[in-house]
C-alpha positions as CSV (number, residue, x, y, z in Angstrom):
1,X,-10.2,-1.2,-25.1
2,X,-7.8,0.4,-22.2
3,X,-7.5,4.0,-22.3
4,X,-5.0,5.7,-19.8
5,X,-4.5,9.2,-18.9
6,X,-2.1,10.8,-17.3
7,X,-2.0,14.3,-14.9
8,X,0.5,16.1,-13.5
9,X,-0.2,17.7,-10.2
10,X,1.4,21.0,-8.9
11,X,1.3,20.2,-4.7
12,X,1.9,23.2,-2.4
13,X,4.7,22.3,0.4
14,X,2.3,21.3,2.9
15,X,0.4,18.9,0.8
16,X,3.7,17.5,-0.5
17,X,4.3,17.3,3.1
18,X,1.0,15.6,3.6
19,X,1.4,13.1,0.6
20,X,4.7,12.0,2.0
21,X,3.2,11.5,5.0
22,X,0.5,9.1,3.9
23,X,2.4,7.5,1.5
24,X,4.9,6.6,4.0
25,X,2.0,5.2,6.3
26,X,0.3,3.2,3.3
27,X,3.7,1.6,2.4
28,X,4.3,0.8,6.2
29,X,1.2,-1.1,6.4
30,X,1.1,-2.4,2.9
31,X,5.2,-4.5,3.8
32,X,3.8,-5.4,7.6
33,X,0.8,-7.1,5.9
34,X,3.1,-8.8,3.1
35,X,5.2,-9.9,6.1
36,X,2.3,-11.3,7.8
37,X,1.1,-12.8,4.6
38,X,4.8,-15.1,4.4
39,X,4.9,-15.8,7.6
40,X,1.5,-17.9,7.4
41,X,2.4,-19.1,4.1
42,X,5.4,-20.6,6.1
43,X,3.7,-21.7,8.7
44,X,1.5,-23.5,6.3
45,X,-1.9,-21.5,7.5
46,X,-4.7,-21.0,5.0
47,X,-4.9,-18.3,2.3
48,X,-8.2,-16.5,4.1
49,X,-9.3,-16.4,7.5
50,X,-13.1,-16.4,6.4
51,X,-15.6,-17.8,9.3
């Protein structure tokens, strides 16, 4: 069974402010590490780097 439930938040200005902010970093980091990701598929490197 999957339940799911939804909220709705009511940010001030400065947490809106503070959520944009962090999203922004998060999606930065998240497309640099997909781009890193292709590139060693490409270059034919392995999946993991475990030692």
């Amino acid at each position: 069974m999957h339940l799911r439930y939804s909220y709705r938040i009511y940010p001030t200005a400065g947490q809106r402010s503070a959520l944009v902010s962090t999203f922004g970093c998060a999606r930065v980091v998240y497309n640099d590490a997909l781009a890193a990701r292709k590139q060693a598929r490409k270059d034919g490197r392995p999946l993991s780097q475990e030692h």
